[in-house]
C-alpha positions in Angstrom: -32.8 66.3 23.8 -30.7 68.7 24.9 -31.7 71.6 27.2 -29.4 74.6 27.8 -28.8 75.6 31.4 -30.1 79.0 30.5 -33.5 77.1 29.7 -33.0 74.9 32.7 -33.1 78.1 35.0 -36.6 78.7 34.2 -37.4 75.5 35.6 -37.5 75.0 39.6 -35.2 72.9 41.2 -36.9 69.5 41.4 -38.2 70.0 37.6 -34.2 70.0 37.0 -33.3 67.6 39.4 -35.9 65.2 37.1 -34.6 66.2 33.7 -31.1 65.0 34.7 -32.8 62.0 36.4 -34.4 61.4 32.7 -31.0 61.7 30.6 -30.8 58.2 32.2 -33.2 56.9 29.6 -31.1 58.0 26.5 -27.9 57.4 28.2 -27.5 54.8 31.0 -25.0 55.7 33.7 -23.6 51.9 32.9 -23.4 53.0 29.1 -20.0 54.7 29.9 -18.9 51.6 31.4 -16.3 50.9 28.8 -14.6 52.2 25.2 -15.2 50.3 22.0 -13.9 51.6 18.8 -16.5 52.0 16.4 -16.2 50.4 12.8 -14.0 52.6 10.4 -12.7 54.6 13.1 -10.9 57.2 11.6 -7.4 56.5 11.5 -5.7 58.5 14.4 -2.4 59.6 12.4 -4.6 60.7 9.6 -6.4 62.6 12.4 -3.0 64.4 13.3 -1.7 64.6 10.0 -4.9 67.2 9.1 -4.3 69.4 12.4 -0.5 69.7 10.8 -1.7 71.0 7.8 -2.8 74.0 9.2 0.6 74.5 11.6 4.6 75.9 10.7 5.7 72.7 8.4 9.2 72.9 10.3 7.6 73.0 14.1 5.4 69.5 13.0 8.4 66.9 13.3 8.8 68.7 16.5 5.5 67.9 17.4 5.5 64.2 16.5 9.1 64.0 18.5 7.1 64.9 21.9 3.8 62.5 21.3 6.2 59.7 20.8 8.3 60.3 24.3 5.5 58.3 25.9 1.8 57.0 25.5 0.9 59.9 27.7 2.5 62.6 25.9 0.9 61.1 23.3 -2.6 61.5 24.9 -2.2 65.4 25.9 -1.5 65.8 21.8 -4.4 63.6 20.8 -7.4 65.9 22.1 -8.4 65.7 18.1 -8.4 61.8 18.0 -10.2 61.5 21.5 -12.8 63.8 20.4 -14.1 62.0 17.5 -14.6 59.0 19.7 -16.5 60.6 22.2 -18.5 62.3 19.6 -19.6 58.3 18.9 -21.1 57.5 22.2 -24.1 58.0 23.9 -24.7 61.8 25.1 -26.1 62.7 28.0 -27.2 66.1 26.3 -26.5 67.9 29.5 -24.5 71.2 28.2 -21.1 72.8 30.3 -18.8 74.6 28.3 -16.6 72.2 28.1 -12.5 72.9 28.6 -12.0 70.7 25.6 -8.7 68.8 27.2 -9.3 68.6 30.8 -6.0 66.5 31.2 -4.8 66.6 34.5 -1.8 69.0 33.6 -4.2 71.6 32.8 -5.0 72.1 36.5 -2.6 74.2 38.6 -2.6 76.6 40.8 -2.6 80.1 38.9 -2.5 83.9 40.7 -5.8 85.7 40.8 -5.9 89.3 40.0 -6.1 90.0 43.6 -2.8 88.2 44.1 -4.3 85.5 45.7 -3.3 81.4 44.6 -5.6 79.3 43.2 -6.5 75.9 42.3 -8.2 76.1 38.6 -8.3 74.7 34.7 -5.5 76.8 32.7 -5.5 75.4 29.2 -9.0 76.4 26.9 -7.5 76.3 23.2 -10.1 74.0 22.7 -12.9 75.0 24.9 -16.9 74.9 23.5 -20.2 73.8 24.8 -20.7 70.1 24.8 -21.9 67.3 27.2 -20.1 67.6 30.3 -19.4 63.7 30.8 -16.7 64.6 27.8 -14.7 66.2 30.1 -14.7 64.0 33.2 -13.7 61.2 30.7 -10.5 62.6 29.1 -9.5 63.8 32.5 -10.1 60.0 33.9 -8.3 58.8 31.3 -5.6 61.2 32.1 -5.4 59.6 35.3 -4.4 56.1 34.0 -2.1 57.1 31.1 -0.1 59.3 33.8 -0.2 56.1 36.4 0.7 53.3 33.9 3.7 55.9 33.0 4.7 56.0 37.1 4.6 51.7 36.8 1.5 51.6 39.2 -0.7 48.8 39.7 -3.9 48.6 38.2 -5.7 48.8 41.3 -3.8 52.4 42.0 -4.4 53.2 38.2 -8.3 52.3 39.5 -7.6 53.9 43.0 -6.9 57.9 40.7 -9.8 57.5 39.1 -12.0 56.7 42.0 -10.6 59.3 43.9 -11.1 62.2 40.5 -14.7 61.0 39.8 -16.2 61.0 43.0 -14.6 64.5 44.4 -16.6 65.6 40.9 -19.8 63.8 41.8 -19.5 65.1 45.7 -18.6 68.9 44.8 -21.1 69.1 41.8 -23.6 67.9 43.7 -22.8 70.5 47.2 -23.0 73.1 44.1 -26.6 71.9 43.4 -27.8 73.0 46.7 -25.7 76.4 46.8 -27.4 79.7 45.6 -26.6 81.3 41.9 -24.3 83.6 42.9 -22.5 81.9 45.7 -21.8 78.9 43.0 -20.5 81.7 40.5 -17.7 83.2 43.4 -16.9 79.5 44.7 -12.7 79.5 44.2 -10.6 76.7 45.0 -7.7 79.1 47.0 -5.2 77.3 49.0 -7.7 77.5 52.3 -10.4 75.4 50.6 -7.5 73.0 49.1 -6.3 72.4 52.7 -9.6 72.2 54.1 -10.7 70.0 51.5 -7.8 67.5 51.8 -6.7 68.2 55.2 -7.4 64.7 55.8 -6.3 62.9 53.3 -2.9 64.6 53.3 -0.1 62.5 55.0 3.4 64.5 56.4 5.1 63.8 52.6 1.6 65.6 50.8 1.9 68.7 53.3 5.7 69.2 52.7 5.1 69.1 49.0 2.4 71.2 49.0 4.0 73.7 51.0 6.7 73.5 48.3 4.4 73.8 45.4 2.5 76.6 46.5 6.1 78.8 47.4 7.3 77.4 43.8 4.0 78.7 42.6 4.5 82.6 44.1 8.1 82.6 42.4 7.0 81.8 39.2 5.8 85.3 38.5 6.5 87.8 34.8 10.0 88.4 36.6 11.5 85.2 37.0 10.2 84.7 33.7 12.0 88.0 32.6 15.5 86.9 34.0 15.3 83.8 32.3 14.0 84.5 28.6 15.7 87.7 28.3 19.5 88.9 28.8 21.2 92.6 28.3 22.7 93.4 25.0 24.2 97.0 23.4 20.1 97.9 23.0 18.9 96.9 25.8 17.4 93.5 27.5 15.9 91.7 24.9 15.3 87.7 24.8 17.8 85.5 24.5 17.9 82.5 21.3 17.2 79.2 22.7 15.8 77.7 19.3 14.2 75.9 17.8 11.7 76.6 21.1 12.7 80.3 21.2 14.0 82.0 18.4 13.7 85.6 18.5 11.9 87.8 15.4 15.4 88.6 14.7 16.7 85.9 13.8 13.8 84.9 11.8 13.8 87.9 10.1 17.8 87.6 8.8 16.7 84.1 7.6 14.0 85.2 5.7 15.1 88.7 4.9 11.7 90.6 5.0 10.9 93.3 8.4 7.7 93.0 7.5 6.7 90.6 10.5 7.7 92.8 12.8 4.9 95.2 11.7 3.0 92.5 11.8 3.5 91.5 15.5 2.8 95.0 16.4 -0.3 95.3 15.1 -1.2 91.9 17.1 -0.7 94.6 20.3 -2.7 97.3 18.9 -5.9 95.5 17.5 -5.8 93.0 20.7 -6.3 96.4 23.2 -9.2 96.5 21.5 -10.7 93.5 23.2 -9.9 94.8 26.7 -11.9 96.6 28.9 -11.1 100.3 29.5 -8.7 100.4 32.6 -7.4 97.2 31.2 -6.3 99.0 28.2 -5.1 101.9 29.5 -2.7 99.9 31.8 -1.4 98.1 28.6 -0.8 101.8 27.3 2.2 102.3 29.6 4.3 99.5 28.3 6.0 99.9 24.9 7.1 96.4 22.6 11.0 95.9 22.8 11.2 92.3 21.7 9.7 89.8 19.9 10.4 85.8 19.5 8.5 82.9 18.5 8.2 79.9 21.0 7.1 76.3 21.5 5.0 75.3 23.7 3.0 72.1 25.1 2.8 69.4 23.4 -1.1 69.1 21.9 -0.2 72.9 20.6 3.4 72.8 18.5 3.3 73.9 15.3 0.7 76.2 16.1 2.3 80.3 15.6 2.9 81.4 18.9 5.0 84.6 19.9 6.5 86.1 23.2 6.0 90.0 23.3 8.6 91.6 25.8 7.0 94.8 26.9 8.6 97.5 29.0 7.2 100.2 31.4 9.0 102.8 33.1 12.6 101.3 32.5 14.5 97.8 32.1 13.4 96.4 35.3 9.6 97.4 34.9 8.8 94.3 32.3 5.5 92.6 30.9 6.0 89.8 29.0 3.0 88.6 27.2 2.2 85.0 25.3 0.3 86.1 22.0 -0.8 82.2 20.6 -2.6 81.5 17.8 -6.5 79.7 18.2 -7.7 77.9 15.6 -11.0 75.8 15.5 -11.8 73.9 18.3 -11.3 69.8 17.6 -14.8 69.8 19.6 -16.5 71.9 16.7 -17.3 69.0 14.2 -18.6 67.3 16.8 -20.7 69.5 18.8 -23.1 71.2 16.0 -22.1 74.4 18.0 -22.5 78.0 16.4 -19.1 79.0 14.2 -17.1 82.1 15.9 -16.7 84.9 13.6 -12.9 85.0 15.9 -11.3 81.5 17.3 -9.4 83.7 20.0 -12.5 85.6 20.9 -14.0 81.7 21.5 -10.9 80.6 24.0 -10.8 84.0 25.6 -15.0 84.0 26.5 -14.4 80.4 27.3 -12.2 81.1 29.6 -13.4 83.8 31.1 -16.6 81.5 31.6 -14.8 78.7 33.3 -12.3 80.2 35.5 -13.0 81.7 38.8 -10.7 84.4 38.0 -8.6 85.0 34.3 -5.8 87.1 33.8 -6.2 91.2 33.5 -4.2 91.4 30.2 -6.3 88.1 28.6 -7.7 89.7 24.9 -7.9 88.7 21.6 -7.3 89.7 17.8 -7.1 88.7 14.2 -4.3 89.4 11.8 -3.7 88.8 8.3 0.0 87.6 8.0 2.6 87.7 5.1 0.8 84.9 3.4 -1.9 86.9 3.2 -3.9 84.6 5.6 -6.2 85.9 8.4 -5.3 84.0 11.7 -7.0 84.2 15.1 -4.6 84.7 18.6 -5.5 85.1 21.9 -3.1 87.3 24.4 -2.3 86.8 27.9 0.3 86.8 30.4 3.4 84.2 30.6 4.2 82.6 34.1 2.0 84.1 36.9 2.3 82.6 39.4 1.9 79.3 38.2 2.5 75.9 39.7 2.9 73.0 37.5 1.6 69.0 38.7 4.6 66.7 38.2 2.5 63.6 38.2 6.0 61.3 37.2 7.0 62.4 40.8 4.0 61.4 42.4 3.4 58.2 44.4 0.1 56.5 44.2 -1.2 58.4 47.3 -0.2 61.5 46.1 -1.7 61.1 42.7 -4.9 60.3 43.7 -5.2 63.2 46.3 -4.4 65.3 43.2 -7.4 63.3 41.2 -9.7 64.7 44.3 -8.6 68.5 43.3 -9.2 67.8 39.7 -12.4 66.5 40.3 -13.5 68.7 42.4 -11.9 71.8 40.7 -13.6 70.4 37.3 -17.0 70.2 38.6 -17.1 73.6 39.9 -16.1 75.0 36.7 -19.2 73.1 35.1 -21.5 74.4 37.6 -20.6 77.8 36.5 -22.1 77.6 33.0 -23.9 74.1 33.2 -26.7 72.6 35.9 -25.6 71.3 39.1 -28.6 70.2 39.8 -29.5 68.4 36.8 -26.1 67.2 36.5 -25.9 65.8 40.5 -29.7 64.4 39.8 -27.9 62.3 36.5 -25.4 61.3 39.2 -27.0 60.6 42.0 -25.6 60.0 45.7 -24.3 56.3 44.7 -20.9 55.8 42.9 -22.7 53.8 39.7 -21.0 56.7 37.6 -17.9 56.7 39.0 -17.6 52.5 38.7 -18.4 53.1 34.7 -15.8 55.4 33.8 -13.0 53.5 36.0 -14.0 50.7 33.0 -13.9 53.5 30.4 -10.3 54.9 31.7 -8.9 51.6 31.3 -10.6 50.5 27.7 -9.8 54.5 26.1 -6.5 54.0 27.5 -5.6 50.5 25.8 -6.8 52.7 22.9 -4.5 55.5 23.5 -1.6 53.3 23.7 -2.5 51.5 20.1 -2.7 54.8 18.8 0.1 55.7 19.8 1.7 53.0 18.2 0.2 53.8 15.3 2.1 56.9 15.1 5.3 55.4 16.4 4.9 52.8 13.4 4.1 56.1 11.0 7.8 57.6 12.1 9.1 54.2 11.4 7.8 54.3 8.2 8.7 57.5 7.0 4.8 58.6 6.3 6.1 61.5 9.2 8.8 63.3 10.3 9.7 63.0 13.8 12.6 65.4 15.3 13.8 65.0 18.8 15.3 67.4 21.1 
């Protein structure tokens, strides 16, 4: 049975501490040990081919292009495929809001609004309550997919995942013991991170930290601005780069209707509406200039995503927002969670849920486009001050102290709308849990890398398209 955390808090905290300690009846800590596929699995290209249906027909080969670079780009686009399997297993039924795709390149280090770095989950296009063991197991996973790619060993594949799951278990379980409110303001800035990890870190960790947190501070709305956008007889506006940026311009001469433009605009309008007061009036002193459609990731091409270039006082006063479409979570047939009446209202109050500390201009609206369809986006800012893991760069050493920040950073994100307590108690001190899911890893891994063949033998086929850049 599950119990929402909202029920749990009526509870004291040894009554919690034994309802996690009783989720061991239903579901074994050694019950997550390994994955076996379950007769008449879904086919996992079939499981693709239906997200495509709903995306731009000439974005999908696109898509298919980046899954099939490697098994683990293939993994960060298969968050549908994994979720039906986890669906399968045995549930702990203890509830987080769940990120949905807690890879490890959804962590990074993002700006607060006080202009401070931090350490936290940035990706939530599929976030939704759920058990919060599926989380820890696509970001294990993640671990070994990203080490086989580097070459390592199995025992440094082993040594990632050891080092991810048990900064979890240690950090949700500190949480446990920690008052409401001091677990709702815990942040992972770059203090904690180097007190954390001061002594794990060797002289080669330090330097590229250093590194990654100055990369971080650079990466702000203005170097995005110099880079997207050049100066032409109207003014700056952004600059073609397609098929991943194509300006509304251009799309407009191809299809010879201005009607999307009024389109886009009213994305701005109705999506102040979501904002709080202040929030809003601050969005009130930029004006839209430009327009252009972009690809991102690699889970989300094909979905409609736009760049909005807004300016303020004059050309060097610019806000450039992401406006990217939301559609149904690939957790909701698998969850039995209530429907949202708006799929960007679901990421954006996920989100805000999660994180530590979300973006000022983060809103949401629906629009009916040309086709007379009503689609969901959510709004927020492009580059602030975001730093980027580049786990193909990373030497065993390295990638498991980044598996401890994960961990860590992931568990304090479930304490916020989750247990602690009842989640540590379901733990427990020992490292039982952690020893399971390094057998899990491997086993969903083996599986990630037939899938992907699957698809790879789909392209070879001809059943899909596959373009490469």
């Amino acid at each position: 049975m599950t119990l929402p955390s909202t029920s749990l808090a009526a509870l004291s905290p040894a009554e919690r501490a034994a309802y996690g300690r009783r989720a061991r009846k239903h579901a074994p800590r050694s019950c997550h040990g390994r994955f076996d596929s379950v007769p008449r699995r879904p086919d996992p290209v079939e499981v693709l081919e239906r997200q495509s249906e709903l995306r731009l027909p000439e974005l999908v080969p696109l898509r298919y292009g980046r899954m099939l670079e490697t098994p683990f780009r293939f993994y960060r686009g298969a968050a549908a495929v994994m979720a039906g399997d986890l669906a399968a297993l045995p549930s702990t039924g203890l509830t987080v809001q769940l990120c949905g795709d807690a890879h490890l390149l959804n962590f990074r280090l993002l700006a607060s609004p006080e202009r401070h770095l931090v350490f936290d989950i940035n990706d939530f296009d599929e976030t939704l309550p759920g058990p919060f063991e599926w989380d820890v197991k696509r970001l294990a996973t993640s671990f070994v997919t990203a080490a086989r790619a580097n070459g390592f060993s199995v025992k440094d594949q082993n040594r990632a995942v050891r080092a991810c799951l048990a900064a979890y278990r240690e950090r949700i379980r500190a949480l446990a013991g920690m008052r409401t409110l001091d677990v709702w303001y815990a942040q992972d800035d770059t203090d904690r991170l180097r007190e954390v990890l001061s002594s794990s870190w060797d002289r080669e960790a330090r330097r590229r930290s250093r590194r990654a947190t100055a990369r971080a501070r650079s990466r702000t709305h203005l170097e995005a601005y110099a880079k997207l956008t050049g100066v032409t007889a109207e003014g700056r506006r952004i600059v073609p780069d397609p098929p991943l940026v194509t300006p509304l311009r251009d799309l407009r001469a191809a299809s010879a209707d201005g009607r999307q433009e009024e389109e886009l605009r009213h994305i701005v309008d109705q999506y102040a509406r979501s904002m709080s007061s202040e929030r809003r009036f601050l969005l009130g002193r930029y004006r839209l200039v430009d327009v252009a459609r972009k690809v991102v990731g690699v889970g989300s091409v094909g979905t409609r995503c736009w760049v909005l270039l807004l300016l303020g006082r004059d050309d060097n006063d610019p806000l450039l927002l992401q406006a990217k479409e939301a559609q149904e979570s690939v957790l909701a047939p698998h969850t039995g969670a209530e429907p949202y009446d708006n799929q960007g209202r679901r990421v954006v109050e996920g989100q805000r849920l999660i994180q530590t500390t979300s973006d000022i201009f983060l809103g949401w609206t629906h629009v009916v486009g040309l086709d007379g369809l009503g689609r969901d986006f959510y709004v927020r800012q492009l580059w602030d001050w975001k730093g980027i893991a580049r786990p193909d760069t990373m030497d065993p050493g390295l990638l498991a102290t980044f598996g401890r920040l994960c961990g860590a950073s992931l568990a304090r994100a479930h304490a916020r709308s989750g247990d602690p307590v009842a989640i540590g108690a379901y733990l427990g001190g020992g490292d039982n849990f952690d020893r399971a899911l390094v057998g899990f890893a491997q086993s969903y891994a083996d599986q990630n890398e037939r899938d992907f063949e699957a698809l790879a033998a789909a392209a070879r086929s001809g059943r899909v398209a596959v373009e490469l850049l």
